[in-house]
Backbone as CSV, one residue per row, in Angstrom:
resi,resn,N_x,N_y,N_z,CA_x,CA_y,CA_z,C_x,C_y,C_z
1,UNK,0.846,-1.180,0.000,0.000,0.000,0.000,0.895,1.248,0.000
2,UNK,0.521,2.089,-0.927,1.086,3.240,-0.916,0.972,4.568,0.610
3,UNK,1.800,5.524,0.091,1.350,6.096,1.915,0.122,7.111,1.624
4,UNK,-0.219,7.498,0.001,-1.593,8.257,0.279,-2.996,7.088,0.652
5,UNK,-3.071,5.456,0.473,-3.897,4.923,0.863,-3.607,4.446,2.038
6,UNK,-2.607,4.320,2.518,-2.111,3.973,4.226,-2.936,5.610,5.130
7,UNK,-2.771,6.304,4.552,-2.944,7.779,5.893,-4.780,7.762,5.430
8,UNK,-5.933,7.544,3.810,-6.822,7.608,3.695,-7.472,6.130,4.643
9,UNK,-6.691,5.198,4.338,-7.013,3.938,5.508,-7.248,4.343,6.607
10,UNK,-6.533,5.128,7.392,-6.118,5.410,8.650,-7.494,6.252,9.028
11,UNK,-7.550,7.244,7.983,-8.664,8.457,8.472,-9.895,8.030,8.527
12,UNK,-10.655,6.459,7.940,-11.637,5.941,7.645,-11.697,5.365,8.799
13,UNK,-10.899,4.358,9.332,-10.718,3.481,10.184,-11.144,4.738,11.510
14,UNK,-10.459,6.038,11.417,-10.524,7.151,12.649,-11.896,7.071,12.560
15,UNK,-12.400,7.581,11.388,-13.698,8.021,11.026,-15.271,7.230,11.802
16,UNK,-14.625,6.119,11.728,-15.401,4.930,12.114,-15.413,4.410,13.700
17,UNK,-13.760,4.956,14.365,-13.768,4.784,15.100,-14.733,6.194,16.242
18,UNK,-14.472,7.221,15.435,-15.395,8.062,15.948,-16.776,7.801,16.293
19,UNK,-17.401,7.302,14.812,-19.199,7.431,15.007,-19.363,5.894,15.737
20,UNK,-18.167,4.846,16.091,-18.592,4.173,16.873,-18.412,5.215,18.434
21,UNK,-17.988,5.399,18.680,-17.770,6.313,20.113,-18.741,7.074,20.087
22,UNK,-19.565,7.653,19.902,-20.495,8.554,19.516,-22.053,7.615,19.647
23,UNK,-21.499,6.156,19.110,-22.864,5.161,19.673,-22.779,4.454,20.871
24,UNK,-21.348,4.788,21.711,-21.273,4.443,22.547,-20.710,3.264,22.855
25,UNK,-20.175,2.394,22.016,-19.694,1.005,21.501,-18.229,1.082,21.442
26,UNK,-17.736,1.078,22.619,-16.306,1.388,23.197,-15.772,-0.285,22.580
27,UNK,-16.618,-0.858,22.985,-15.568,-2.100,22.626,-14.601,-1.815,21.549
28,UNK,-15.999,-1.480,19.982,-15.548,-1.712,18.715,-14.502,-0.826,18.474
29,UNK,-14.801,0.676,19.065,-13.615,1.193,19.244,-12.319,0.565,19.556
30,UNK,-12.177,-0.106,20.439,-10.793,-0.522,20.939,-10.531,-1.701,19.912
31,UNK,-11.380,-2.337,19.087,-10.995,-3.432,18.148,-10.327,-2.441,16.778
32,UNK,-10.996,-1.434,16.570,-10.866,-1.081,15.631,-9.153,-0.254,15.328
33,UNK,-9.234,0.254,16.783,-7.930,1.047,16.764,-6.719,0.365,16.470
34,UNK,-6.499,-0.731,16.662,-5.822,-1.732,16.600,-5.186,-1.587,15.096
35,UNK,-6.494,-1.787,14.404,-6.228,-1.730,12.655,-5.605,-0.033,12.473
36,UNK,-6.261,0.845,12.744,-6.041,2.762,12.930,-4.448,2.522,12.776
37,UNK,-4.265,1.773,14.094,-3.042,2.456,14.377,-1.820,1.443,13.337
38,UNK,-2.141,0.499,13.198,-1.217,-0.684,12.281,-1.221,0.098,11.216
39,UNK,-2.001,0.933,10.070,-2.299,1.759,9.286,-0.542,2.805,9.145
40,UNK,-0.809,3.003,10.820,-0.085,4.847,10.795,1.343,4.210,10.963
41,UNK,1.663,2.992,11.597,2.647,2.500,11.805,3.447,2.519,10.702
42,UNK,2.465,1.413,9.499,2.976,1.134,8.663,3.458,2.288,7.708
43,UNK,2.953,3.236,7.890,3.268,4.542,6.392,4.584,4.992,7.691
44,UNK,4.333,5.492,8.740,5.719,6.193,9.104,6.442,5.333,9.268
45,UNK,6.403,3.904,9.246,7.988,3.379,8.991,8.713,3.268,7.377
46,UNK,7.475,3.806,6.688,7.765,3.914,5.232,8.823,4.965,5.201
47,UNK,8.492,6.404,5.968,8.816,7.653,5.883,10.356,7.606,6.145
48,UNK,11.058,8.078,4.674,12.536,8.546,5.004,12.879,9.794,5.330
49,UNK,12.010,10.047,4.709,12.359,12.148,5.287,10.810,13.050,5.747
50,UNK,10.826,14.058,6.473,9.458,14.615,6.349,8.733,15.257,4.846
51,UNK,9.972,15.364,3.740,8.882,15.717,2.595,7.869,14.247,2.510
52,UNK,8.251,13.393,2.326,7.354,11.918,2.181,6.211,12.621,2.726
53,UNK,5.914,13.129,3.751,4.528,13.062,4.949,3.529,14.334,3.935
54,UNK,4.727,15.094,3.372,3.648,16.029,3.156,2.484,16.415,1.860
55,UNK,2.516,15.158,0.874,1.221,14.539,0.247,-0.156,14.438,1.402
56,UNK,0.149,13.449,2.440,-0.718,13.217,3.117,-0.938,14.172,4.407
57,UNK,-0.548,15.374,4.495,-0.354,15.932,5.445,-2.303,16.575,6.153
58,UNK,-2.315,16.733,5.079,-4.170,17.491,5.465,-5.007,16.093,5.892
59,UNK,-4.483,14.574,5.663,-5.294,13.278,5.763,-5.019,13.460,7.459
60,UNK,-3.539,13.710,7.513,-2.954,13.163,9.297,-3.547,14.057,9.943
61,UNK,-3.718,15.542,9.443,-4.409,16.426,10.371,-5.860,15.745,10.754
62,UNK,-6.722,15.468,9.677,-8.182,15.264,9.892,-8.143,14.212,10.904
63,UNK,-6.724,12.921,11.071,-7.001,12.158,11.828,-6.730,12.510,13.588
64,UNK,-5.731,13.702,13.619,-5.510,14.309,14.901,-6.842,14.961,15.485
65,UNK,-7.605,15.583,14.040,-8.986,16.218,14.712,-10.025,15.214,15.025
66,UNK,-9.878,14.168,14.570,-10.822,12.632,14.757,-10.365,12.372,15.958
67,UNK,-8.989,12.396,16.482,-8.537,12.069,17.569,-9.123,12.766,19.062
68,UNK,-9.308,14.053,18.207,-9.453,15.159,20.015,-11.073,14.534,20.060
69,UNK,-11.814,14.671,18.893,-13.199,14.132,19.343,-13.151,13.067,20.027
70,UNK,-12.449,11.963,19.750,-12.781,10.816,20.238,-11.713,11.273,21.911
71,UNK,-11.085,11.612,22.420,-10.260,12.161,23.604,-11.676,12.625,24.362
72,UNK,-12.102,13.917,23.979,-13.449,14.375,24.380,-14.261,13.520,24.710
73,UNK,-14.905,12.861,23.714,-15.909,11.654,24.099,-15.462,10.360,24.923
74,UNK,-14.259,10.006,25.104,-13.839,9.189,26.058,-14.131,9.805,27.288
75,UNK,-13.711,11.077,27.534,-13.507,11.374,29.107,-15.104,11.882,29.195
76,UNK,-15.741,12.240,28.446,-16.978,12.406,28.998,-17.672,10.849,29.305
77,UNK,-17.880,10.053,28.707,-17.620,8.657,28.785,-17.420,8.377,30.314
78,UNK,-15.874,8.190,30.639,-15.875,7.878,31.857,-16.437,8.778,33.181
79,UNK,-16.296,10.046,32.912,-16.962,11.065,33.784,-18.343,10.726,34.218
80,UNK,-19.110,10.134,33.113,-20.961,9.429,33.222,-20.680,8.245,34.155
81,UNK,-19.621,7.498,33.829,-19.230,5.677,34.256,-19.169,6.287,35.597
82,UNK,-18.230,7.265,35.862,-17.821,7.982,37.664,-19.312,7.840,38.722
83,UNK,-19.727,8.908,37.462,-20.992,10.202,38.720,-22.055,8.642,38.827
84,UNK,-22.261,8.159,37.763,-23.236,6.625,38.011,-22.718,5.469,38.887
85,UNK,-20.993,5.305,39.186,-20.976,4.463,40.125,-20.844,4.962,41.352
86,UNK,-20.924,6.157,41.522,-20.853,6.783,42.748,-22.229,6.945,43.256
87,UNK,-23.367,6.959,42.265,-24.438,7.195,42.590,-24.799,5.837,43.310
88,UNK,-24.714,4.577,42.890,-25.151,3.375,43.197,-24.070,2.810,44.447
89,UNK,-22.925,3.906,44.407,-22.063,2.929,45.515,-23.089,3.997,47.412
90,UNK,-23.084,4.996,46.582,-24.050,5.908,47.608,-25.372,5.150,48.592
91,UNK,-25.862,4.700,46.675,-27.472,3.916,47.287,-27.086,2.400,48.417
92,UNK,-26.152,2.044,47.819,-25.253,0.931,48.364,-25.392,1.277,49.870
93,UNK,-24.648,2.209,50.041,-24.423,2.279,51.643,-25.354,2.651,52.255
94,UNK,-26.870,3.663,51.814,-27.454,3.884,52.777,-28.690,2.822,52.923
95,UNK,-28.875,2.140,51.645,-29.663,0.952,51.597,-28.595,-0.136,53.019
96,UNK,-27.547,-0.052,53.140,-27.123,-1.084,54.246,-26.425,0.033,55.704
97,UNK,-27.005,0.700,55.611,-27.254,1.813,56.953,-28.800,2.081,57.380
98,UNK,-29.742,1.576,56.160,-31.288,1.249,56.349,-31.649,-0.006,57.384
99,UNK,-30.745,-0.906,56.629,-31.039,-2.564,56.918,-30.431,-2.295,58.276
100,UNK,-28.952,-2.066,58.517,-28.644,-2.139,59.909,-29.523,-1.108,61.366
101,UNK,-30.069,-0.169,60.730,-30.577,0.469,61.811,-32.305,-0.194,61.903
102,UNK,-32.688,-0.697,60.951,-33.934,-1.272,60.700,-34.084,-2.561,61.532
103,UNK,-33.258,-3.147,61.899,-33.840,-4.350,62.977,-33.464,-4.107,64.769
104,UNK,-32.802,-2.781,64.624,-32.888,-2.305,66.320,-34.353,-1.555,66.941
């Protein structure tokens, strides 16, 4: 594969890995990145000098801006996973501060 279909590979694979993150389907994300990143590997170990990069240079940007979305949507992601297990570790304790004061 050449490096303008290695970096358009890459941005599809981003692309995809985005609107899966966006459905919430973290798994496929993490399957997918796998391929993303084998993609980027493979063209910059192609790369002998930085002119090489700069055909594909506007592809690598779109994939850095694919990147901050998906950065964004991760940590909001876990921020929801936080405030929800904190909510249930909450109910947790006063549901067994119920039970213990409930049979005195």
């Amino acid at each position: 594969m050449q490096g303008r279909q290695l970096a358009d590979r890459a941005l599809a694979l981003t692309r995809r890995m985005l609107s899966l993150a966006q459905a919430g389907d973290w798994d496929s994300v993490a399957a997918t990145i796998r391929q993303r990143d084998a993609a980027l590997m493979h063209l910059f170990n192609g790369v002998q000098e930085t002119a090489q990069l700069l055909g594909v240079e506007t592809t690598l940007r779109a994939v850095a801006a694919c990147n901050a979305q998906l950065i964004a949507l991760g940590t909001e992601s876990r921020e929801d996973i936080s405030t929800r297990l904190n909510a249930l570790t909450r109910g947790r304790h006063a549901a067994a501060h119920y039970h213990s004061t409930d049979t005195l």
